[in-house]
Structures are given as structure tokens and as C-alpha cells.
N, C-alpha and C positions, 0 to 999 in steps of 0.2 A: 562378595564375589572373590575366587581364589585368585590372591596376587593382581587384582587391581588397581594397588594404590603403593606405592615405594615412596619413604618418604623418609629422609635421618637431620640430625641435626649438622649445622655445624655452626663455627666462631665467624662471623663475618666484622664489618668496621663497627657497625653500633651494638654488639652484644651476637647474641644465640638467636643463628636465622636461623627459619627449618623449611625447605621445601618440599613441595605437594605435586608429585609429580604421578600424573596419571592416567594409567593404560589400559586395554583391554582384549584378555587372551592373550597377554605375555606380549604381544606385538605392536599390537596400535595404539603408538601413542598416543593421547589424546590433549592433555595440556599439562602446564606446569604454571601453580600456586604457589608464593613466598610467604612469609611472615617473621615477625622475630620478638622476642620477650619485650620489645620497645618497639614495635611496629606492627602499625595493621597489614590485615592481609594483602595482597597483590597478586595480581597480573604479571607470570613471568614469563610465560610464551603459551599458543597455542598451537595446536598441531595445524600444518599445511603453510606457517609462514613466519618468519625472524622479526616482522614487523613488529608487531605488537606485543606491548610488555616491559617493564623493567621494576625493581625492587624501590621500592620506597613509594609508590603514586597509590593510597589508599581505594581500594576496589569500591567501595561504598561512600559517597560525599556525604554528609549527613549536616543542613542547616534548622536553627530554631528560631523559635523569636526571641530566646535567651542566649542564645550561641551562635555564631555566623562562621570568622575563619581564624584559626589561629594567628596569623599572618596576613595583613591585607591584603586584598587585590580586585579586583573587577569581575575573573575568571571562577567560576565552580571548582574551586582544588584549594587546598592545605585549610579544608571546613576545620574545625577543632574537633568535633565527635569524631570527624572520619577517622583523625589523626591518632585521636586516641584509642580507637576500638583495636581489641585484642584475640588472639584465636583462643576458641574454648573449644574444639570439639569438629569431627566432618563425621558424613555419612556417602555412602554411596549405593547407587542400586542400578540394575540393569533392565531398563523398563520395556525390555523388550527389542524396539525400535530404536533406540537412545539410553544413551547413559546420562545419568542423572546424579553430580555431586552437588552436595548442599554442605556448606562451611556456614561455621557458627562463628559469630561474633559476639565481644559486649564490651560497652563502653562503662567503667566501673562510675564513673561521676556522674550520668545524667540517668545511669539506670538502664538506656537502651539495648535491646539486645538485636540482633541483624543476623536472620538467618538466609544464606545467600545462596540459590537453587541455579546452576551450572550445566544447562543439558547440550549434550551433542549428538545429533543424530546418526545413528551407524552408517558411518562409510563418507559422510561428511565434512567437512571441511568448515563447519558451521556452528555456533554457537550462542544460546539465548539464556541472558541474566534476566531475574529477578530477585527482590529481595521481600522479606517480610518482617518488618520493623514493630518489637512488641517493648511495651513500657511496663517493664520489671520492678517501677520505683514507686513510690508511696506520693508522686506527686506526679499533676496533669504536666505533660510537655508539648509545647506544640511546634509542628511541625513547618517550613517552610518551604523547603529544596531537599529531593535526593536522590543521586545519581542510582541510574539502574548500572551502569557501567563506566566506572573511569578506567582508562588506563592509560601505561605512558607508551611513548617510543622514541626509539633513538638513544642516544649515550651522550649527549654533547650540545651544542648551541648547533657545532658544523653540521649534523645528521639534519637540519630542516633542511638545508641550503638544496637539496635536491629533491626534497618531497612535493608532491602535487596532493589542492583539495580540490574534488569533485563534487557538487551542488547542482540543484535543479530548480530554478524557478517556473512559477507555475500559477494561473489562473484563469478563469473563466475563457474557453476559445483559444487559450494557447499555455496548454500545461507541458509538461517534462522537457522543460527549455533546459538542457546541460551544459554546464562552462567548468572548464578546470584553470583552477587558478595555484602559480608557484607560494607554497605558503608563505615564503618572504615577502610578497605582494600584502600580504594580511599582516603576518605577525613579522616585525621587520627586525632586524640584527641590532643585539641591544647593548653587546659587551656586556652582558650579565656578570661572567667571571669578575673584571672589572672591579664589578660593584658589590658582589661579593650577596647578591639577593637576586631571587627568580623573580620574571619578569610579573607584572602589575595589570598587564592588559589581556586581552584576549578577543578571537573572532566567534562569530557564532552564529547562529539562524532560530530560529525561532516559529511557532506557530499565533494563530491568535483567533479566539472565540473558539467555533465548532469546526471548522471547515482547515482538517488539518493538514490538506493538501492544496489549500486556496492560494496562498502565497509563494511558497517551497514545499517541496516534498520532504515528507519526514526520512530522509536518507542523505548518502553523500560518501565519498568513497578520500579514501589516502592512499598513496600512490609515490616508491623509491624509483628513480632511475633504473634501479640492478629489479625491476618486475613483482620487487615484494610490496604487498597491498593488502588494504583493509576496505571492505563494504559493510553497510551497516542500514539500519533498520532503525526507526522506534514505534511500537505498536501501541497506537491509541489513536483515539479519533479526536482526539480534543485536544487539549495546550500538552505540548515539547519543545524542546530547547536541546540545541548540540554545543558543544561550547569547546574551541579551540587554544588553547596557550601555552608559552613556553616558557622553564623551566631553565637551573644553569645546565641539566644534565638532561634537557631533550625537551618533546612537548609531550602535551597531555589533551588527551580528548575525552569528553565528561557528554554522557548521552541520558537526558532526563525525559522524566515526564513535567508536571504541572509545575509550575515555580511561584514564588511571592511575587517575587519582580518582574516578573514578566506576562502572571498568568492572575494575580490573585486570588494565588491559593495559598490555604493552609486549613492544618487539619489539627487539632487537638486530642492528643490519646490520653485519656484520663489511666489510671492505674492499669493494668492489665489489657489495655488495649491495644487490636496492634493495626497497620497499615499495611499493604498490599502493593508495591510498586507498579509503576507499568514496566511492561517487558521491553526489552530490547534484542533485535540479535546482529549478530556478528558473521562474516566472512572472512575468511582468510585465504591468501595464493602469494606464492612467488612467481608468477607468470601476467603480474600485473592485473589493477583493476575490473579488467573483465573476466579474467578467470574467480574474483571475489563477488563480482557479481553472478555467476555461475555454482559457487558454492549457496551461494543465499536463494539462486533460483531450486534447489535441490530440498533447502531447509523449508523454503515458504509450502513446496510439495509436503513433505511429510508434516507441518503443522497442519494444513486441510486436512490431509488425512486423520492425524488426529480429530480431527472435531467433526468429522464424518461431513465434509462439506466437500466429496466429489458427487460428480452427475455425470448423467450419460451423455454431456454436453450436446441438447437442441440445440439445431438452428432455428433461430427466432425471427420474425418479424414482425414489427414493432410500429404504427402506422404514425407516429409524431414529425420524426424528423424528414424538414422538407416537403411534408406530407400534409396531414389534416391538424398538425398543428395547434392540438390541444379543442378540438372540433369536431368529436367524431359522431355521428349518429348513426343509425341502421342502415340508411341510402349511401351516407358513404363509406361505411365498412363493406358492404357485402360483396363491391366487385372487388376491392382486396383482400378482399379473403379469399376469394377464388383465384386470384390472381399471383397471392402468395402459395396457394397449396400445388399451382399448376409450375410453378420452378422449383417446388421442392423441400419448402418450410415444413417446419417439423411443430413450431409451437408460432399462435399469434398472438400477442401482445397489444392487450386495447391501453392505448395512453391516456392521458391526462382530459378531463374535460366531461366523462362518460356520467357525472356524479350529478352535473350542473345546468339546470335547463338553460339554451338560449338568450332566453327573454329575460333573463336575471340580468344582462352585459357582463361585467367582470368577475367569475367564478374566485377567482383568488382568494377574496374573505372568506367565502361562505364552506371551506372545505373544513371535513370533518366527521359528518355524520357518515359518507362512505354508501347511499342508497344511487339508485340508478334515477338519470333522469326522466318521466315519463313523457316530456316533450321531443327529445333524441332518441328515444325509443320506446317506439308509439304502441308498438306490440311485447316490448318488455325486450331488458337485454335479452334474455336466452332465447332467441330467434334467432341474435348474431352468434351467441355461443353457441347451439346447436348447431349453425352452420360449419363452423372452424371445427367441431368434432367429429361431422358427418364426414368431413375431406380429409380426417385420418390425422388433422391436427390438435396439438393438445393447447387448451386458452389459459392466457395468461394477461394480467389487470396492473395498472397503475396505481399504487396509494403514495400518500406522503403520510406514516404514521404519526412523525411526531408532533406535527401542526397543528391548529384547531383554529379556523377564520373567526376574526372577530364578531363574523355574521352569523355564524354556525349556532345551531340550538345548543349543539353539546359543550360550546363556551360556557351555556351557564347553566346545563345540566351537570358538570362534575365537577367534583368538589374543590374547594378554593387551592386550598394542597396538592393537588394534582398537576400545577402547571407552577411555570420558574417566575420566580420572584426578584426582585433589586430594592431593596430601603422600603417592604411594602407595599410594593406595588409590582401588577404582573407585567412582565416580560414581553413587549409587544414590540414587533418587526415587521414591517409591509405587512401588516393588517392580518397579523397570525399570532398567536398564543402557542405558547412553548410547552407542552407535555414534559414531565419527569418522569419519569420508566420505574423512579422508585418505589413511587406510587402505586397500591395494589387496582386502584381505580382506572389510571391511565392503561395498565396492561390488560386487564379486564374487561376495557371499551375495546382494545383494538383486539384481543383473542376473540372476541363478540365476530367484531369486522370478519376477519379471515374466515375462520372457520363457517361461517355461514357464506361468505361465497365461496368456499369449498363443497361446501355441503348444499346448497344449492346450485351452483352453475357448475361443480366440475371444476373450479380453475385449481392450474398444479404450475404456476410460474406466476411470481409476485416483482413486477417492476419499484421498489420499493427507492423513493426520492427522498431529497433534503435540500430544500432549495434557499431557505432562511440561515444566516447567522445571526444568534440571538445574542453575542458580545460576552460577557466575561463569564454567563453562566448564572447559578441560582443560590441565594446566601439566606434561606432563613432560619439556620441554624448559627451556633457559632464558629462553622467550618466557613472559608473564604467561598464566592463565590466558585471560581476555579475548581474547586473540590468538591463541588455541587455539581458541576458541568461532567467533571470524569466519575460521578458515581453515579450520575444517568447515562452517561455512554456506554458502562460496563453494565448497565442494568437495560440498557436499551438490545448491546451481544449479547446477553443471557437471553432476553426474551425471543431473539431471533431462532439463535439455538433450541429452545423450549418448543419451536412453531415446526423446528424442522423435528424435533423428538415427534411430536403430535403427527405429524404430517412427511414422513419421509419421503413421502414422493414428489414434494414441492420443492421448484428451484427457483430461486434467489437472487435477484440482480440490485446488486448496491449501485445506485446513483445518486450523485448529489451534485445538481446543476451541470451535468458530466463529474469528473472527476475530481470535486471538491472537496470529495470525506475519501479518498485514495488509501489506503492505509489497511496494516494486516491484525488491525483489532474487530475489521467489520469485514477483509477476503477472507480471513481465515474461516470464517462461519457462515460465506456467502459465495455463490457458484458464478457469477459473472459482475464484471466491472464495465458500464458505459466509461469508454475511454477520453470522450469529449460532449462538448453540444454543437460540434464546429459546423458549421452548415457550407463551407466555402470546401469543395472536396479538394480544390490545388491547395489548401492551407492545413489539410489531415494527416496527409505523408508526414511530417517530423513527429506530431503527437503519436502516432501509431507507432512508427518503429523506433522510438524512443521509450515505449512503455514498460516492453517486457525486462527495462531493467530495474524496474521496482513490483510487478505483477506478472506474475506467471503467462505466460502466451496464451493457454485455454483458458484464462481469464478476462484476457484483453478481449472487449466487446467493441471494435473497429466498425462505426456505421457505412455502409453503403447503400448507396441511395440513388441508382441508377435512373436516370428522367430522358424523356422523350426528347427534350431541349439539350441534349448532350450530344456528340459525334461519337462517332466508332472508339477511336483511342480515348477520349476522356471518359466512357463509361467502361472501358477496360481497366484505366488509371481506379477510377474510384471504386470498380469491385475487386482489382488489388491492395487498396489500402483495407478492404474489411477481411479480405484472405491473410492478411501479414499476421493476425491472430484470430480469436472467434468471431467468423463472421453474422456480424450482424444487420441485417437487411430490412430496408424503409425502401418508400420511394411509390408513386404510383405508376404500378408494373402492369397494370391492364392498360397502360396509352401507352407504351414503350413497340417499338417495331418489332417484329417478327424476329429480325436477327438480335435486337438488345436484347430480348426475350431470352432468346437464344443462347446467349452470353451470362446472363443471369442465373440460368438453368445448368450452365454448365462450372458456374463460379460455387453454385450449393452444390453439386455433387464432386465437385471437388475438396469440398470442406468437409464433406462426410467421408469423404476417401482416406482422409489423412487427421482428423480431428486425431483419432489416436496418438497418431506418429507427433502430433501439437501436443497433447500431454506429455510426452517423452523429450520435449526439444527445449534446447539450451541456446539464448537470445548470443548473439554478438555484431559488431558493426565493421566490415571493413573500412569505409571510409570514416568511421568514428561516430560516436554519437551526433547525431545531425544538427546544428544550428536552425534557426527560426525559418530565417531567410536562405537555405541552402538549397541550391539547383539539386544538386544531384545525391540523395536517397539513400541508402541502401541498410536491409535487415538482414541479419543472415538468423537462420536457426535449422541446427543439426537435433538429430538424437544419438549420433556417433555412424549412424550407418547411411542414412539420407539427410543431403546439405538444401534447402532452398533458402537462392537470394530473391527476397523483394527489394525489386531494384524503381525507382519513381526516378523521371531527369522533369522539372520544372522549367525548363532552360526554354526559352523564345526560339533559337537558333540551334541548327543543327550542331554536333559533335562528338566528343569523342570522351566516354569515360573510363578508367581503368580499375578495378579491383581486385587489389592485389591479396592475392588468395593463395597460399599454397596448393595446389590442386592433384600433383603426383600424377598417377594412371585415372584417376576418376574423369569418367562420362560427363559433357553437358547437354545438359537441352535447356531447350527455352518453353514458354507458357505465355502464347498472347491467348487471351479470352474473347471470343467469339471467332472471327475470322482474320484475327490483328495477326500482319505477318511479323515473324522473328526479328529483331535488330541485327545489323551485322558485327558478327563478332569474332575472335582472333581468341585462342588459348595457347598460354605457355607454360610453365612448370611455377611461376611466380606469378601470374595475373593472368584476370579474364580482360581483355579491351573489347568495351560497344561503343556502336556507333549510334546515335539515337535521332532520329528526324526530330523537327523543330515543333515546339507546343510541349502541352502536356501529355506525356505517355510513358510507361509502365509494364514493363515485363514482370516476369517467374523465374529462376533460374534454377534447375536443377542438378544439382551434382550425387555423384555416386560414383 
């Protein structure tokens, strides 16, 4: 590319640095890379913010089980290979959509070489590492830890004393719980100078088993006073580690995938072999943490797009939740299906249960074989799937691929290889056997599966679950467990991918107990995210609009589940927590009154009104990302030209709330759903104030 890359030498304190600094189209700068004839490469800024970067924090950590750190500590930084690894060489290319630099490394003593791929997507603010680690040497090395991304920030000890870290804790019924903590609270003032050595300890989060979103979310954001900020990502569905520490001359933040210590993993690359990082990406702004989370909602757009995982976002409904509850047969599908097509659904979703007669009691083990049951359906499913296509809707089914009940024939019709192992013996969790993806047989039973109820019934929407953790993963090689676990996750996205190559017109909902497998190693290649299992709709508002700051809003699959047993405001409340992103719709809607009906019908075409304008829109919180237990709610998402707040008040007692919103000459209005009158409300040039009656209820707020 002409004049993309500017880069000279010069004398700095430890020898001949040289920086990499680089642009595109003479103007945009993009980032700037250091390095020096005694120093590995680095992280010296990226474009969109002063945050992140400084010369000397090696861009690639690299641990073995012959080499760990040059220097003790606790923390993922000053590994020995990292330390040592040297620049040989970059490339750059302009791949159209993003620019894509890849710097070469190699560490002359253990033989490794680290080619390290840099993309940023045009017009972004946004930035995704990987690296691909090959052994150059005439001996096996093995591997134990290694950073997709280190880098440092700050200049000093003083540069922490005003930074914030941002964290989500997260699981089952109460995911994207966010807390921001002063890092001095974590990493505390050491007088390092003092001692004349970088500090020894470090903060950090961690994943564990499969469910990489069961604990914390693989994210978490850093945050100066003066608005300059980092968001960040790790993409994978299995074991990650973030790892914070400081330094005499600042901190450092080290974003992995699988570790020894934490995940037990390791991989062994005999001569010429090489390893594959998991990805990671980055944001950056000087307008503070939510404008870096705005850059990554931009980047997590154009990776779908690469991997050809948009749709023409149905509305779905889905009969499980609050509903038939893993119970369905013909008599009770058939008035929700009418009853779904008569408010507006686009595709229905048969759940859980459809595989397993009755009379069996607890279907749980016996899943697998993936056939219909012929006691639930006495005249065969495609009575009910005829029905949902004759009403101009498209069907879609429930599996959990990668399971197999201990009761299931195909436990011991495939082969012993095919499912995860420990010391020997197979992998068993609440009475299910673990599938490997690596496996040509595991992939081959369930290509079986699909395609034949594609090719029989029509279905073009796969509700696809994961409701087991199987623990550290599969070892009957001499790779660690851990590394068994992330080469069936990566081979589990391949086959997803492969189903959408075969099947383009099939859309993809990643679930996993609600939002347990979260993460953009399974969105980037799948069209909607169940956001919860929550069934308490006053307890949905915070997971909802707390989402779109790790999933993109036409991903967020926000259940509502309007019921006869509700009042006017509480079913307005709960079909705007499924509006705050892609509404997704449960509930049994043939015993709902005339007006809930009504409210229903007019909550789907509202979501058809603006789906697009949700593909286009950028999440943010006036009153901040929400707390657990917080009254009062609020999401905002623009696309620049149209603003709508989803505003929920939880509150018993009537009052009064304020949302301080720059607003300028822009219009409001309000959006109660069905005949719910307006709250009252006051606008000035710096907030909106409502006033909101007592209980639970929930407006719309639109600006322009």
C-alpha cells in the first residue's frame, strides 16, 4: 500500500528503537508499534486514544514448561521468551474493509517464532490481536500461557491513582452485573520506585470449564479521569484470563486465552508446528469508557459481517419460557401458533422437549438421537410445522448438539473417540456425555441431525443450547486438558459456519442456559443471543439493558412473555424489556385479553418498524450501567439521527426521575404500549424529568 507504513530509526536509553507507525491514505492514522535491537515489540499508541501503550511491555507474553518469567511475579508480564523476542520483518495489506498488519517476531534461544496479525477496521476505533506461534527449533517446546495482547499504560506509579477497572459479573438469572472499581482498590500503592523493582502481584478474572460467560464476562473496560479509555473483548468460548499489574513505570494489562494455571492447558509443538491464539479485540476513546465501548460495538459489526452471520432479523416466538416449559405436544402448540402468527411473528420456535415421549419422565439423559416424539405427536411433528408455515411463519427447533444422554442409543452407537475424556474415562455431567467436534463422527451425527430436518420439515431457525459444563475439558492426547476443550470450541464455530455455508437461509440462536457461552467466538457466527433464562420479568430490566455493552442490540434476544395474570403496566413493563433489543416473544398469547393482545401486536410491529434502525444503533446509559437491585433503568440507543430511551422505574412508590441527556432542539415523545398513558415529564437543554406512578412500569422515549 503507497506510504502506509512510516517508520525510521532512532537512539533511545537501551540502544536503537525503531517505530511503526501506521497510516492509511496519508491521513488516518491508525496505530504506532516500538521495538529496539534489545527489545521486543510493543504497543505504543493506538489511534482514537493516549491510553494505551508505552515502550518496553512486550506485545506477546509467551510461557513454557521450560521457561516461565524472567523476573518473578504472580502477574502474566516480563515471561522470558516474551522478553526476548525480536523484530524480523512486518507486512501490511488492505483487506478491503480493514487494514491488516502482521509483525514478525522470533525468540533466537527457544527457536519460536510469533507472527502477530494487527487488524483495524476502516473507520474504526477498534483493534483485534492474534498471534501464530510456530517452532522453528529441532526440539518439541511446550507451551503453557500466551498473551493475545499485552500492553502497558500510563508513565509512572501516579498514572493508576485515577484510573477505573470496569468488570461484569455474571451467571445463571443474573448476568452483566457491572461494577467499576478504582484500580488502587485492587492494585495498591507500592512505592515500587522505593524498591527499585516492578510490583509482584496482580488483579485479574478468569473463566472456568466451558461456560465463558458463567462467572464474568470475557470483557471489562479501563477508564482515566481526563475520558481516555480502553474496552476490550476476549474471543473464545472456553477458558480466558485478563490479568492486571503494575509496573515502576505504569500498569500493564495481558488479555489470554487458555492458561496452565488456570485452565489446564498446554500444548506441545513438536518441530514445525505452530499454535493459533485466541483473538482478542480492543477499543479505544478519549470520551470515556462508553464511547470504547461504542468503538467495539462498530468492530463486533464488521466481524459478523465477515463471517456472513447477518439475517434479516425475525421475530421469533419461542413456546418454552413461562410457557410449556420443555412440554410441548401438538394440542399444546397448535393454539400458539395461531396465536403467535395473529400478533405478528415471523418464525416459531418449537423448544426443548419435542424429541421425548411423556411417559419416559425425565428426558434429560436420553437426549441425542434428535427423532420426534411419537407419543407428543400423535400425527407426526409436521402437522405442527405445517401449521406455522401455512400462517406465513418460518419453523424453527431446539437441539443441544454437543450432548449425548447417558440413556441415548447414540452413547454407544459412536465411537469411543468421539466424546471428552479425563484419566480414561468419559466426561459425564448430569447424566450427558460430551461430544468433541474434532471428531469426524460427532460432526457427521449432527450434519445427519440438521440437514434432515431441514430437508424434511422446512426448518430455517436452529435454537441451538449448552446447558452442561463439562470442567476442564478433554486430555487424551498429550495436550492438557484445556487445549482439548478450545480445539473442540473452535471446531464446534467451524461446524456452525460449515451448516450456515450448506444452509444460508438458516438462522442461529446461541444459547447456553441463557447467556453462559456469551462471547464473540460463537456471535460472530451466530445471528441471535438468548440474553437470559430469567423468568421474574421485574428482575430482566438490568440484564437487558446492560447487554448491548458486550452484544450488539440486533443480537440481544430480550424474552417477553406477556401473561393473562399481569396488569396493563406490568405487560407493557415486560414487552419493553424484549423491545430494549431483538424482541423475542414467549408467553401464552391465546388467554391474554383483548387489549394485552392488543399491546402485543403492537410491541411486533414495532420491532419490525425499527429492527433496522437496532442494526444501526449504538447502546449507552444515562444513568450508568445499571446495578442488580436498581429502581430506576434506563438504555439509551441512537444511530445518530434517532435516540430511544428504554426507561423501567422498579420503584413501589411514586417519583421522580431525571435523565440527564443533552437534548439541544430535539423532539420527545413517549411510547406506552397498548393504552398505558404517558408519565409526566419536563425537558430542558440538560435533562429529561419523569414522573413515574408506583409499581412496576416502563415507558419508550423517543428523541429526534
Amino acid at each position: 500500500m503507497d506510504n502506509a507504513i512510516l517508520w525510521e530509526p532512532f537512539r533511545g536509553k537501551a540502544g536503537i528503537i525503531s517505530e511503526l507507525i501506521v497510516e492509511k491514505d496519508h491521513t488516518d492514522f491508525i496505530a504506532a508499534l516500538a521495538w529496539g535491537d534489545d527489545a521486543p515489540v510493543c504497543v505504543r499508541q493506538l489511534a482514537g486514544s493516549h491510553f494505551a501503550g508505552r515502550r518496553g511491555v512486550a506485545l506477546v507474553q509467551i510461557f513454557t514448561a521450560e521457561e516461565q518469567r524472567g523476573r518473578t511475579s504472580q502477574a502474566y508480564v516480563r515471561s522470558a521468551i516474551g522478553d526476548r523476542l525480536r523484530y524480523t520483518g512486518h507486512e501490511i495489506a488492505d483487506d478491503g474493509d480493514a487494514l491488516v498488519l502482521t509483525v514478525n517476531q522470533v525468540d533466537p534461544q527457544s527457536g519460536l517464532q510469533v507472527s502477530t496479525a494487527v487488524s483495524r477496521p476502516d473507520g474504526v476505533n477498534a483493534y483485534r490481536f492474534q498471534s501464530v506461534l510456530t517452532n522453528a527449533s529441532d526440539c518439541a517446546v511446550t507451551l503453557t500461557a500466551i498473551s493475545s495482547l499485552t500492553v502497558g499504560f500510563g508513565q509512572d506509579e501516579a498514572d493508576l491513582e485515577d484510573v477505573v477497572v470496569g468488570i461484569a459479573r455474571s451467571e445463571w438469572l443474573a448476568e452483566n452485573r457491572w461494577e467499576h472499581l478504582p484500580v488502587r482498590l485492587v492494585l495498591p500503592e507500592l512505592s515500587l520506585g522505593l524498591h527499585g523493582q516492578d510490583g509482584r502481584g496482580h488483579f485479574g478474572l478468569t473463566s472456568h470449564g466451558a461456560w465463558s460467560s458463567g462467572e464474568y464476562l470475557p470483557a471489562g473496560t479501563l477508564e482515566r479521569n481526563d475520558g481516555q479509555a480502553m474496552a476490550w473483548q476476549i474471543e473464545t468460548s472456553v477458558g480466558w484470563h485478563w490479568d492486571l499489574a503494575q509496573m515502576r513505570d505504569g500498569g500493564v494489562l495481558s488479555l489470554m486465552g487458555p492458561t496452565d494455571l488456570e485452565h489446564q492447558f498446554a500444548v506441545t509443538l513438536e518441530p514445525g508446528d505452530a499454535f493459533t491464539t485466541v483473538p482478542v479485540a480492543v477499543g479505544v476513546a478519549n470520551a470515556g469508557a462508553e464511547s470504547a465501548v461504542a468503538e467495539l460495538t462498530q468492530y463486533r459489526r464488521w466481524l459478523r459481517r465477515r463471517h456472513g452471520a447477518v439475517d434479516d432479523m425475525p421475530l421469533v416466538y419461542n413456546d418454552f419460557m413461562n410457557t410449556l416449559m420443555g412440554q410441548p405436544s401438538t394440542e399444546a402448540l397448535l393454539p400458539l401458533v395461531r396465536a403467535a402468527a395473529a400478533v405478528g411473528a415471523e418464525c416459531f420456535c418449537i423448544d426443548a422437549g419435542w424429541y421425548a415421549d411423556p411417559a419416559s419422565g425425565d428426558w434429560w439423559a436420553s437426549v441425542g438421537e434428535w427423532s420426534e416424539s411419537s407419543e407428543r405427536f400423535t400425527d407426526g411433528l409436521g402437522e405442527v410445522i405445517a401449521e406455522i408455515h401455512s400462517l406465513g411463519m418460518r419453523s424453527g427447533i431446539w437441539l443441544e448438539p454437543e450432548v449425548i444422554g447417558v440413556h441415548s442409543p447414540v452413547a454407544r452407537s459412536l465411537p469411543e473417540s468421539a466424546f471428552f475424556h479425563r484419566f480414561g474415562k468419559r466426561v459425564r455431567e448430569h447424566d450427558r456425555f460430551h461430544l468433541d467436534f474434532r471428531h469426524p463422527a460427532a460432526r457427521q451425527h449432527l450434519d445427519r441431525v440438521v440437514d434432515r430436518l431441514i430437508a424434511v420439515y422446512g426448518i430455517s431457525y436452529f435454537k441451538l443450547d449448552y446447558n452442561i459444563n463439562p470442567g476442564a475439558g478433554t486430555s487424551d492426547s498429550d495436550a492438557g486438558a484445556g487445549a482439548g476443550l478450545l480445539g473442540h470450541a473452535r471446531a464446534y464455530a467451524d461446524w456452525i459456519g460449515d451448516l450456515r455455508k450448506r444452509h444460508p437461509e438458516v438462522s442461529i440462536e446461541n444459547c447456553s442456559s441463557g447467556a453462559m457461552r456469551a462471547d464473540y467466538s460463537l456471535l460472530a457466527v451466530t445471528q441471535l443471543q438468548s440474553t437470559s433464562d430469567q423468568q421474574d420479568f421485574t428482575l430482566y430490566p438490568p440484564v437487558a439493558a446492560s447487554a448491548p455493552a458486550t452484544i450488539v442490540p440486533e443480537q440481544c434476544g430480550n424474552w417477553a412473555y406477556p401473561s393473562a395474570a399481569m396488569n396493563e403496566e406490568e405487560i407493557g413493563f415486560a414487552l419493553t424489556t424484549g423491545l430494549a433489543g431483538r424482541l423475542y416473544l414467549s408467553g401464552f398469547l391465546h388467554e391474554l385479553s383483548p387489549a394485552a393482545r392488543s399491546a402485543t401486536a403492537q410491541a411486533a410491529a414495532l420491532y419490525k418498524s425499527w429492527r433496522s434502525w437496532l442494526a444501526r444503533s449504538t447502546p449507552f446509559w444515562p444513568l450508568g450501567l445499571p446495578g442488580w437491585d436498581d429502581d430506576a433503568i434506563c438504555l439509551g440507543l441512537s444511530d445518530g439521527e434517532t435516540t430511544r430511551l428504554f426507561v423501567w422505574d422498579r420503584s413501589d412508590a411514586a417519583r421522580e426521575i431525571t435523565l440527564p441527556i443533552a437534548l439541544g432542539h430535539r423532539s420527545v415523545s413517549q411510547l406506552g404500549l397498548g393504552s398505558l398513558p404517558a408519565w409526566d415529564a419536563s425537558v430542558n437543554s440538560d435533562a429529561v424529568v419523569l414522573r413515574t406512578p408506583a409499581g412496576c412500569t416502563a415507558r419508550i422515549l423517543e428523541l429526534q
